[in-house]
C-alpha positions in Angstrom: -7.6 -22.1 55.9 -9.0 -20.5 52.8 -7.1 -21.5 49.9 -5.8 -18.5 46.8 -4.0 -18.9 43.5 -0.7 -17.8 43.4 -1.9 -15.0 41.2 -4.4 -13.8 43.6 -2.6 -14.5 46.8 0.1 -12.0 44.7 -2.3 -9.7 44.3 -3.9 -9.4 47.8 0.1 -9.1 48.7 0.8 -6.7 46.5 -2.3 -4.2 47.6 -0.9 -3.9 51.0 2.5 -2.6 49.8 3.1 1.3 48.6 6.8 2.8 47.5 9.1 4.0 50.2 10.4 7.4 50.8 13.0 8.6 48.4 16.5 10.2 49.3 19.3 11.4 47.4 22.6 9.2 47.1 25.7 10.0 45.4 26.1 8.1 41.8 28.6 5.9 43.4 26.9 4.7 46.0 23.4 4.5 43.5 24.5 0.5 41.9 21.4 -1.7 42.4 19.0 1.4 43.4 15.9 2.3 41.9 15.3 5.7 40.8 12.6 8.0 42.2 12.6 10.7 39.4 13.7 10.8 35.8 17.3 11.9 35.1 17.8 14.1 32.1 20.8 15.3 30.7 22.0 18.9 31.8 24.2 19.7 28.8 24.6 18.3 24.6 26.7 14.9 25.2 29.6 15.2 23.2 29.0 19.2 24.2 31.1 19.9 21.0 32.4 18.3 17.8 35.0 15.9 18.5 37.5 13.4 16.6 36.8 9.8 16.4 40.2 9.4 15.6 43.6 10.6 15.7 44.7 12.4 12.6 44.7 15.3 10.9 41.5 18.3 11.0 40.7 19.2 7.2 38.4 21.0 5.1 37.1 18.6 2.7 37.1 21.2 0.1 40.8 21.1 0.5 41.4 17.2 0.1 43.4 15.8 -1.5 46.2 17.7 -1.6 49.3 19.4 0.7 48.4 21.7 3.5 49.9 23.4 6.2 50.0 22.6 9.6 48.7 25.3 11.7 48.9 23.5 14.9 47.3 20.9 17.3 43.7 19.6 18.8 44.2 17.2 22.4 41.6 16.2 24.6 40.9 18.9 26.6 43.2 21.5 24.8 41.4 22.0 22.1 42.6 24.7 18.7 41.7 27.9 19.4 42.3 29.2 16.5 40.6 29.3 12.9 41.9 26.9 10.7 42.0 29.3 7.1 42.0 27.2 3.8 44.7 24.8 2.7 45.7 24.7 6.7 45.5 21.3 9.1 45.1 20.9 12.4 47.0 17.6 14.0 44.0 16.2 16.2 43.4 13.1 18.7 40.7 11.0 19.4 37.7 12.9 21.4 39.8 16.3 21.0 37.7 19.3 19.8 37.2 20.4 15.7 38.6 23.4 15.0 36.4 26.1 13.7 37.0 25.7 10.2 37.3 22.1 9.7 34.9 19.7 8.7 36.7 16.4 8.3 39.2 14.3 9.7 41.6 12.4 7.9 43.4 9.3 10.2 46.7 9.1 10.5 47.5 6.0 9.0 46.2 7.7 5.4 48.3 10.9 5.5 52.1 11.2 5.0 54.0 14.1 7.3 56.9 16.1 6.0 58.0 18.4 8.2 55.5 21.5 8.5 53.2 20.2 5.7 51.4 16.7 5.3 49.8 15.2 1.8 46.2 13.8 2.7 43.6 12.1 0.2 40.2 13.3 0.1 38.1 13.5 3.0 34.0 13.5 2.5 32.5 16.5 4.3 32.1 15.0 8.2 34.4 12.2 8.1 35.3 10.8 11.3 33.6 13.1 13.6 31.4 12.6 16.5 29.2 15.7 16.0 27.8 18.1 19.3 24.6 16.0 20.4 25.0 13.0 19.0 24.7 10.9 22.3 22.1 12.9 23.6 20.9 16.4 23.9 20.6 18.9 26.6 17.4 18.5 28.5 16.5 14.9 27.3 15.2 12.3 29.4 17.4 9.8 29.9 16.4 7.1 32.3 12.4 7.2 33.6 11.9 6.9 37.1 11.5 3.0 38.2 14.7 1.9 36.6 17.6 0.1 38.6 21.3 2.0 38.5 23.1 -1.0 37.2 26.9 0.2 36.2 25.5 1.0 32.5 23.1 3.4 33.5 25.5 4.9 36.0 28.1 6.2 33.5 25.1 7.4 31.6 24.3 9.1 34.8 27.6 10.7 35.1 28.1 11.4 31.5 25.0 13.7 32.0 26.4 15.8 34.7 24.4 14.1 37.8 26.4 13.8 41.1 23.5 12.4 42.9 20.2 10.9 42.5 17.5 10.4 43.7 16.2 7.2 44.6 14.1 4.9 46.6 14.8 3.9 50.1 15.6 0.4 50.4 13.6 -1.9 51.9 14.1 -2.9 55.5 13.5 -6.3 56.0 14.1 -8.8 59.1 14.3 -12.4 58.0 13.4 -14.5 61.3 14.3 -18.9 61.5 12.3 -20.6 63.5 12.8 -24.2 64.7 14.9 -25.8 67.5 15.8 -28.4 65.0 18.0 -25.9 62.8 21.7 -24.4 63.7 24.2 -22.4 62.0 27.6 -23.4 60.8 30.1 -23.7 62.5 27.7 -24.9 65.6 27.6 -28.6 65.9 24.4 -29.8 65.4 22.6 -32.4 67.6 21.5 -35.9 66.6 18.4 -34.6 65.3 19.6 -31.2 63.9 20.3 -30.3 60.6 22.5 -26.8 59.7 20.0 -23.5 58.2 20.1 -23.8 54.4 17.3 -21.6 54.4 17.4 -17.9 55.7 21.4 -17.5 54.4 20.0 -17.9 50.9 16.9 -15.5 51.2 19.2 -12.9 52.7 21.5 -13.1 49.6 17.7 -12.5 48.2 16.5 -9.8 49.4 20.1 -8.0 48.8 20.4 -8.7 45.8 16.7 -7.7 45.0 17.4 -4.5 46.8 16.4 -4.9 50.7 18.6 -3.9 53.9 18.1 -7.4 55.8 18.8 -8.4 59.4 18.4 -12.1 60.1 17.9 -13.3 63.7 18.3 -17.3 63.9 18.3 -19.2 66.7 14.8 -18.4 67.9 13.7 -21.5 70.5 10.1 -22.9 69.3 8.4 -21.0 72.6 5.7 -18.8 71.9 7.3 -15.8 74.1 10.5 -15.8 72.3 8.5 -16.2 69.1 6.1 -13.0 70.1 9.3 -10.7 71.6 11.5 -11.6 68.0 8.9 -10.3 65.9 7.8 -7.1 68.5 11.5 -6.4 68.3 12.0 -6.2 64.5 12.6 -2.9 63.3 11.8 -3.4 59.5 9.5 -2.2 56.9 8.8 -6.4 56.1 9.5 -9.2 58.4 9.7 -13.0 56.9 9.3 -15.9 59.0 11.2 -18.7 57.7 9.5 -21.8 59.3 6.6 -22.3 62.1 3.9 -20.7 58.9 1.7 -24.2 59.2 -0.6 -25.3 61.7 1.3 -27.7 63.6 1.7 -27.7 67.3 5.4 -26.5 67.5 4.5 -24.0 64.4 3.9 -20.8 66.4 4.5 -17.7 63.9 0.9 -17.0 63.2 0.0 -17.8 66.9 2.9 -15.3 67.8 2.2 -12.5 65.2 -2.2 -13.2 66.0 -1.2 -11.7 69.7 0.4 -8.4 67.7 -2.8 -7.8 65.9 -1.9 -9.6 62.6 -4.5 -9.1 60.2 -3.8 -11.4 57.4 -4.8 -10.9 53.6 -3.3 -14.3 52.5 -3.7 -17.5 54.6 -2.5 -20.0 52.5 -1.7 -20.7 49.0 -3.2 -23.2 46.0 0.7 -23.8 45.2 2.8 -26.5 45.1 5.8 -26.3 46.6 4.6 -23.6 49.2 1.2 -23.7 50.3 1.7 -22.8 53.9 2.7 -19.2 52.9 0.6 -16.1 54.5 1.2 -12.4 54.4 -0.4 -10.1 56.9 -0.3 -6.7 58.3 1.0 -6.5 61.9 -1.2 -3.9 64.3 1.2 -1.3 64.1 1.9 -1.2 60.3 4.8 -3.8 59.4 4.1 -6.5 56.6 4.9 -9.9 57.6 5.2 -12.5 55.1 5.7 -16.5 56.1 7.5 -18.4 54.3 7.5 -22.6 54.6 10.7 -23.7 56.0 11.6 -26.1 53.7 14.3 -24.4 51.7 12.7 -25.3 48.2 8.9 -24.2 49.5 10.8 -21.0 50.5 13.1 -20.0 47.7 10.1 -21.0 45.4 7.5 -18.7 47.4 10.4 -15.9 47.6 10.3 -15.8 44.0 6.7 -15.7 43.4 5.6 -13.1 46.4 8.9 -11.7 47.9 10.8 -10.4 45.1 7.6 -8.8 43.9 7.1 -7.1 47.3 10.7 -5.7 47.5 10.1 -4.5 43.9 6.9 -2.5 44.9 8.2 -1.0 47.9 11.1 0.1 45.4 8.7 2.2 43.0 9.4 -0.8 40.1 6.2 -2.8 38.4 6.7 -5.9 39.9 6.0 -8.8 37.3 6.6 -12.4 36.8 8.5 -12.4 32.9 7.7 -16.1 32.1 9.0 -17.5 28.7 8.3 -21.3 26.6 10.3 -23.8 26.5 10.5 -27.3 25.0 10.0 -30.3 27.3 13.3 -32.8 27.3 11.0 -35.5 29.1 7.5 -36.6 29.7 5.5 -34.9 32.8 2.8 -36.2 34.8 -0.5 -34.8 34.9 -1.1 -32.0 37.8 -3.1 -31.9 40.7 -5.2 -28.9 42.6 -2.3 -27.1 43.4 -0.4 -24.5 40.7 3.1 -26.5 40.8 6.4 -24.6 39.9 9.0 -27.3 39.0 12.5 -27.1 39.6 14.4 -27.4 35.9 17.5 -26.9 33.6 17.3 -25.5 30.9 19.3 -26.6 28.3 19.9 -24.0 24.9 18.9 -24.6 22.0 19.2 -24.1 18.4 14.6 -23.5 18.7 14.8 -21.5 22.1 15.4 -24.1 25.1 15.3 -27.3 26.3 13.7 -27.9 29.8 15.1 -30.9 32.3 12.3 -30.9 35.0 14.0 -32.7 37.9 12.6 -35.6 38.9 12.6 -35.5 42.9 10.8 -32.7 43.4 10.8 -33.0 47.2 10.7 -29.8 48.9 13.2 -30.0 51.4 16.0 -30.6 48.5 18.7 -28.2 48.4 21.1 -30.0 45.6 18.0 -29.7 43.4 17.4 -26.6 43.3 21.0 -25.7 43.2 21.5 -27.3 39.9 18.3 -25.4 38.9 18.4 -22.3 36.7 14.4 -22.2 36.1 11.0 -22.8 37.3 8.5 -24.5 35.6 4.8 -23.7 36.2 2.0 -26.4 35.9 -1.1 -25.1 36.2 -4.2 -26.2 38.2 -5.1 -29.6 36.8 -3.0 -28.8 33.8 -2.9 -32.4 31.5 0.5 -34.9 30.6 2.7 -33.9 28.7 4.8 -35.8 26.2 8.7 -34.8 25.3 8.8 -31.8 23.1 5.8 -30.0 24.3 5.7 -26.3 25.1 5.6 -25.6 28.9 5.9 -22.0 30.6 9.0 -21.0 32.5 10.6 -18.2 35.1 14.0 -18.0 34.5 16.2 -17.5 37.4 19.4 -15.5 37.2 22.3 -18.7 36.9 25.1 -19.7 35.0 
């Protein structure tokens, strides 16, 4: 099988894979979607001048001195009045200036008694939020591409949206192959071991956007193989398992007979190189994953997330940073490696821990991992302290 980088194989992946449809969703159901058009702002945000604090409305001309209190400014029963000169207005935080006033004096600073109160001088716009000053009517304020997180959704709201519109999610059907995995709470047999794998790449794919369906329990015979993947209704599938060349691995055999056309064979990367994406005969992606859990997760990082990220209208792209190596490393081979690390902070960025077993099938590994670190082809020893590239994944 013909061998690509991992930035290649990416590539070739990537080509195959166009945005989605978009559809409008209410703001609340919008957390974790990516938007299809640029939202803008329908009115000024505050829409009028407003108190940032509770106190007393002023003309700064007038201050200091004893004024009159004319009456009172709440949130959302504002003054309607015009406050004349050497009058006050009693005002709360986010209520509306009267016309008039052009200061606000806090509460704490002035001293009431009965229909008059003594305030000390006010500079000309102190303590008020002006009309505008968020943002202005008509401006852009999230571009198209950009995931609702809860941030963006009260900005959303604050600018008058009910719904957006965003970018249909993903379907994607993550298949397990193998006889010699089961699912808790089965028992498993002498020689079985319980699925570590697809319950973690379905966490994946949700949290990178995707509307997954897993189907376990899929017997290693080439008919049940070839009727799972007919059967899936997704946008993607990813075969978890059976991706090498073995005589009970029979997902390419199986997705061959329904016209697979692949675009990546196999990868130059360490853990990983089984991987392949294809395109079946009647449109649906297929990418297959190793099934050793670390191959996978590794591989779902590099090519997955990426895909789920294009069909999602966002520029899909590795952000890599430096670190500083806590031990000595080894020399690397043919293959592009991404290790399984820790890193540590520090006062000068970050200290990698590159595990040592870097056995594939290790779950406890990468669990206590929070980063990968990439070796490239043939890349020389290094000695403790030395600068090495990683991908950060999202852990505490």
């Amino acid at each position: 099988m013909k061998l690509m980088t991992v930035d290649d194989a990416r590539a070739a992946m990537l080509a195959e894979i166009k945005p989605l449809a978009d559809e409008a969703v209410a703001i609340g159901a919008a957390i974790g979607r990516v938007l299809a058009e640029p939202v803008a702002a329908l009115r000024d945000q505050p829409p009028f001048a407003n108190s940032a604090m509770d106190g007393w409305a002023v003309r700064s001309a007038d201050t200091p001195g004893v004024l009159m209190i004319a009456g009172e400014s709440a949130a959302g029963h504002g003054f309607e009045g015009v406050m004349a000169a050497g009058q006050t207005v009693r005002i709360f935080t986010g209520a509306g200036l009267p016309n008039g006033a052009d200061a606000v004096v806090i509460q704490e600073d002035a001293v009431r008694d009965g229909d008059k109160v003594s305030v000390p001088g006010a500079p000309l716009g102190d303590n008020i939020r002006n009309a505008g000053r968020d943002f202005r009517a008509g401006q852009t304020l999230l571009e198209a591409g950009v995931r609702i997180d809860p941030w963006r959704l009260s900005l959303c709201a604050s600018a008058g949206r009910a719904e957006v519109q965003v970018y249909r999610r993903p379907r994607v059907t993550i298949l397990s192959t193998g006889e010699e995995i089961v699912e808790a709470p089965a028992m498993p047999g002498p020689f079985q071991i319980y699925d570590s794998g697809s319950p973690a790449l379905q966490a994946m794919v949700e949290g990178w956007g995707g509307v997954v369906t897993r189907l376990t329990g899929i017997r290693d015979r080439l008919e049940d193989v070839i009727a799972a993947l007919r059967d899936a209704d997704a946008d993607l599938i990813v075969t978890v398992g059976g991706a090498s060349v073995g005589d009970h691995d029979l997902v390419r055999t199986a997705a061959k007979s329904l016209g697979l056309s692949l675009r990546v064979e196999s990868v130059a990367v360490r853990p990983g190189k089984p991987t392949f994406f294809g395109t079946l005969e009647d449109g649906r992606r297929m990418l297959g994953l190793p099934g050793n859990p670390a191959s996978a997760f590794v591989c779902a990082e590099l090519f997955l997330r990426p895909i789920l990220e294009t069909y999602q209208g966002r520029s899909p792209s590795l952000i890599t940073g430096r670190a500083r190596l806590q031990s000595p490393l080894a020399a690397n081979g043919p293959r592009e490696h991404w290790m399984r690390a820790r890193i540590h902070p520090s006062a000068d960025g970050g200290l990698a821990e590159v595990f040592p077993d870097q056995d594939s099938s290790l779950v406890t590994v990468f669990a206590a991992a929070n980063a990968l670190v990439r070796r490239p082809v043939n890349a020389p020893a290094l000695m403790a302290g030395d600068e090495v590239e990683i991908l950060a994944m999202a852990r505490t």
